[in-house]
Biotite code that builds the C-alpha atoms (Angstrom):
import biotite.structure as struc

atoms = struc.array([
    struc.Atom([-13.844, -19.261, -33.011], chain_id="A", res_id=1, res_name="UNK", atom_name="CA", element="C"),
    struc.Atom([-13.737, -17.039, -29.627], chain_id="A", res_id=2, res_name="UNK", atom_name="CA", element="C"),
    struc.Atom([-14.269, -18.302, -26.466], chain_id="A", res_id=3, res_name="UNK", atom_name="CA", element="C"),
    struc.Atom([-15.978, -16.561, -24.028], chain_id="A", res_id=4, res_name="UNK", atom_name="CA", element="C"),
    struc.Atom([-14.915, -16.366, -20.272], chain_id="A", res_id=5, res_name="UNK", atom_name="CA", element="C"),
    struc.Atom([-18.534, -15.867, -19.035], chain_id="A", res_id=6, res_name="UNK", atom_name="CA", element="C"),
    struc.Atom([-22.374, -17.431, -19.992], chain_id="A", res_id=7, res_name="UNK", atom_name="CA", element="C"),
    struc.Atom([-25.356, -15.318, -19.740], chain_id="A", res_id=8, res_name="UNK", atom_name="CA", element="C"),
    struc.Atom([-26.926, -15.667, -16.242], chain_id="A", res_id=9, res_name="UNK", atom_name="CA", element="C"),
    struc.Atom([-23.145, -15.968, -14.934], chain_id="A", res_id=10, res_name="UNK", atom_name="CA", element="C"),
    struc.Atom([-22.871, -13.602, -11.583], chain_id="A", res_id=11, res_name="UNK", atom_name="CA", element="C"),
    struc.Atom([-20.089, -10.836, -12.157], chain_id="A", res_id=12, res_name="UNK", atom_name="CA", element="C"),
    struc.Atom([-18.638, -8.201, -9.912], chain_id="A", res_id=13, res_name="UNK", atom_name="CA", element="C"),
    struc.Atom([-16.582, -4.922, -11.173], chain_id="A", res_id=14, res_name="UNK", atom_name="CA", element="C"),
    struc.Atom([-14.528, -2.571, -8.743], chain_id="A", res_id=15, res_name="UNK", atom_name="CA", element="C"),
    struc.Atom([-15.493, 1.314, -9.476], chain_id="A", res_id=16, res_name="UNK", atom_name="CA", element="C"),
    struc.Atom([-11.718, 2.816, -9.154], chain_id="A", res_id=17, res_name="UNK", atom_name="CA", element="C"),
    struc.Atom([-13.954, 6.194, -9.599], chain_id="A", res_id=18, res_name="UNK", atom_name="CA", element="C"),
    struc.Atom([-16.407, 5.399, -6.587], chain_id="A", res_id=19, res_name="UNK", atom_name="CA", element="C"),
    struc.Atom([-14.426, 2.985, -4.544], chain_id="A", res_id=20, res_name="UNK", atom_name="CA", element="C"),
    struc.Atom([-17.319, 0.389, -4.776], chain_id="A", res_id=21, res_name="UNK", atom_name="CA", element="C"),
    struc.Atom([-17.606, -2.702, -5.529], chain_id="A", res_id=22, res_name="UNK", atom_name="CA", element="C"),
    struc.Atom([-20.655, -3.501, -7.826], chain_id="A", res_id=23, res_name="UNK", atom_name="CA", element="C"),
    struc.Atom([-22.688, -6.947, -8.954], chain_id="A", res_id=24, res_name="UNK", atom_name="CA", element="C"),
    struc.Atom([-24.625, -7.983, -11.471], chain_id="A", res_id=25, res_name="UNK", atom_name="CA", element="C"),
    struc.Atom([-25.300, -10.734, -13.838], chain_id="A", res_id=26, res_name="UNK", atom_name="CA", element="C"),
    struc.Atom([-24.328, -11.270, -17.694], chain_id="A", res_id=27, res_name="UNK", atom_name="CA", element="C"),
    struc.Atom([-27.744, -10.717, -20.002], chain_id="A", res_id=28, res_name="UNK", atom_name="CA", element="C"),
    struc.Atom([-25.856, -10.493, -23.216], chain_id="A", res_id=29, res_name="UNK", atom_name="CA", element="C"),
    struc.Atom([-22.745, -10.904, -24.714], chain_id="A", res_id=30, res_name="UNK", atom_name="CA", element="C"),
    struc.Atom([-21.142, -9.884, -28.244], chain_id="A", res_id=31, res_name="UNK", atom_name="CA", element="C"),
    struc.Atom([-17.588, -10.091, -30.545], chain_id="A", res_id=32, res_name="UNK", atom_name="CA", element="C"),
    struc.Atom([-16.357, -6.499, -30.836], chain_id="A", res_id=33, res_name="UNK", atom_name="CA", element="C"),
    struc.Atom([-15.354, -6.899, -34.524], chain_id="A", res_id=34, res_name="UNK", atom_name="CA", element="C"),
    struc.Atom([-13.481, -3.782, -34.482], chain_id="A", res_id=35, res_name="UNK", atom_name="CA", element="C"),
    struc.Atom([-11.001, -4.668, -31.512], chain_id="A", res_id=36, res_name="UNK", atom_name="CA", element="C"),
    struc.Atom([-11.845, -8.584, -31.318], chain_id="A", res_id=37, res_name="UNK", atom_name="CA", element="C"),
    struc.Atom([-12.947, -8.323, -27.503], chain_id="A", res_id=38, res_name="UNK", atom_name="CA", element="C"),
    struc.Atom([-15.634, -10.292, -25.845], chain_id="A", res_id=39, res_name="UNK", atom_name="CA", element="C"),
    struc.Atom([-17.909, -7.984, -24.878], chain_id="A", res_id=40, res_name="UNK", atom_name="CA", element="C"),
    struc.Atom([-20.733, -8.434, -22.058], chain_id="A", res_id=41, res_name="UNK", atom_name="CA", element="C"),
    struc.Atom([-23.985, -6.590, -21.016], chain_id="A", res_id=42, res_name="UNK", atom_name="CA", element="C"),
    struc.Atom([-24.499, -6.703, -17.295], chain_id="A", res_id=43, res_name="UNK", atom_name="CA", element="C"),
    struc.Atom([-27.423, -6.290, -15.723], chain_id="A", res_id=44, res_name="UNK", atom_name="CA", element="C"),
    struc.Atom([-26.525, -4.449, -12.442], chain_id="A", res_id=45, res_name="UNK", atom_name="CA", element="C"),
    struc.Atom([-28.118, -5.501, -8.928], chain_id="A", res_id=46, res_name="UNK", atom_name="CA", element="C"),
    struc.Atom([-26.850, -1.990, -6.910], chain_id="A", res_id=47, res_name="UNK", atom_name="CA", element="C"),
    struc.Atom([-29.484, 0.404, -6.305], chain_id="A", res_id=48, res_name="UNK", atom_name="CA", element="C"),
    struc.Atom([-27.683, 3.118, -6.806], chain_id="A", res_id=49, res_name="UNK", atom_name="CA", element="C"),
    struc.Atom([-27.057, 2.063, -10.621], chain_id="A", res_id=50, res_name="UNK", atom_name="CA", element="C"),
    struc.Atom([-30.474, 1.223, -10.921], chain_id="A", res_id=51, res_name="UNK", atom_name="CA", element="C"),
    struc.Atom([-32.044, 4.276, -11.407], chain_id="A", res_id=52, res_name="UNK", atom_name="CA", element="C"),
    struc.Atom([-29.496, 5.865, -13.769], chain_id="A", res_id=53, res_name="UNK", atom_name="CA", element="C"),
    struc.Atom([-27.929, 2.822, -15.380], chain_id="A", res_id=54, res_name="UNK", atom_name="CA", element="C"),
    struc.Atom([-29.831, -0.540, -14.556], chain_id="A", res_id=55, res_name="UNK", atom_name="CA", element="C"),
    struc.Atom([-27.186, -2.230, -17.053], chain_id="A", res_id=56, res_name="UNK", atom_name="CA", element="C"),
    struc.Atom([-23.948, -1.348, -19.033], chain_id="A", res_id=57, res_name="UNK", atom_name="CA", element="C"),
    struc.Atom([-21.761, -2.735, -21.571], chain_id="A", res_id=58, res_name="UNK", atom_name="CA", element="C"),
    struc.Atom([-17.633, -4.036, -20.633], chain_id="A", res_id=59, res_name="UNK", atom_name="CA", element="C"),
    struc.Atom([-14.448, -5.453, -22.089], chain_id="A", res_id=60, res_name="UNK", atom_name="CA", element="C"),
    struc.Atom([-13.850, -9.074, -20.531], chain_id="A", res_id=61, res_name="UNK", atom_name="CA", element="C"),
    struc.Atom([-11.342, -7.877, -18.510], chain_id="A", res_id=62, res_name="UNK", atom_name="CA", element="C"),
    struc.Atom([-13.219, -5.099, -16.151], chain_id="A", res_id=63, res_name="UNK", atom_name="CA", element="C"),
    struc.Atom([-15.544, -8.024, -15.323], chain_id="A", res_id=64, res_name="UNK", atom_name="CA", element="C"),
    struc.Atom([-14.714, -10.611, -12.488], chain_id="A", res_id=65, res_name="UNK", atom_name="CA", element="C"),
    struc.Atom([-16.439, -14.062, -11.582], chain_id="A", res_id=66, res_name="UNK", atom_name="CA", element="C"),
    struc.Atom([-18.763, -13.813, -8.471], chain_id="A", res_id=67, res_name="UNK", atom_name="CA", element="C"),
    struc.Atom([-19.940, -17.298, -7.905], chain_id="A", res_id=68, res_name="UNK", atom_name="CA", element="C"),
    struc.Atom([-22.935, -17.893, -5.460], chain_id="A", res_id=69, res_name="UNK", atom_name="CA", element="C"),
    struc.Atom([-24.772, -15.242, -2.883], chain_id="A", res_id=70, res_name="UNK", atom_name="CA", element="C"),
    struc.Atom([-24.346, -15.539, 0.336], chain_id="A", res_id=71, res_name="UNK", atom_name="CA", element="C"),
    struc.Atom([-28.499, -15.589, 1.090], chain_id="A", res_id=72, res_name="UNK", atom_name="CA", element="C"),
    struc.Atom([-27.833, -14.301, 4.719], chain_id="A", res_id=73, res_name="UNK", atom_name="CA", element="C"),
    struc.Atom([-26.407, -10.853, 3.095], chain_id="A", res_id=74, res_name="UNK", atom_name="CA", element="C"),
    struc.Atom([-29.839, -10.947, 1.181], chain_id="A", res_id=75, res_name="UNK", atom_name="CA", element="C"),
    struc.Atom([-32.648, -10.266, 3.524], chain_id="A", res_id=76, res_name="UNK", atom_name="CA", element="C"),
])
């Protein structure tokens, strides 16, 4: 049985090395990669940049890292 590091809803972040951003989203889905046997996750991204281009994406466990809770005063 595999055990997956994150649930769907969890809140994940992922460093662009390309960009030099930081990015967040949330987990929506999350799959076995039979072929390599990797946990795989679709993340729904918050960034409006990505939003209009790629609103969510597919990554290996290991590009992925926990976020925890929002600050709310960064939100409004």
């Amino acid at each position: 049985m595999n055990c997956f590091k994150y649930n769907v809803g969890d809140l994940v972040k992922m460093y662009d090395c390309q960009e030099h951003k930081m990015f967040f989203g949330y987990i929506t889905d999350l799959a076995l990669d039979p072929k390599s046997n990797i946990n795989m996750y679709e993340v729904y991204w918050f960034d409006e940049e990505t939003a209009d281009f790629q609103p969510f994406s597919y990554h290996e466990e290991f590009s992925l890292q926990p976020h925890g809770v929002f600050d709310a005063s960064i939100m409004g």
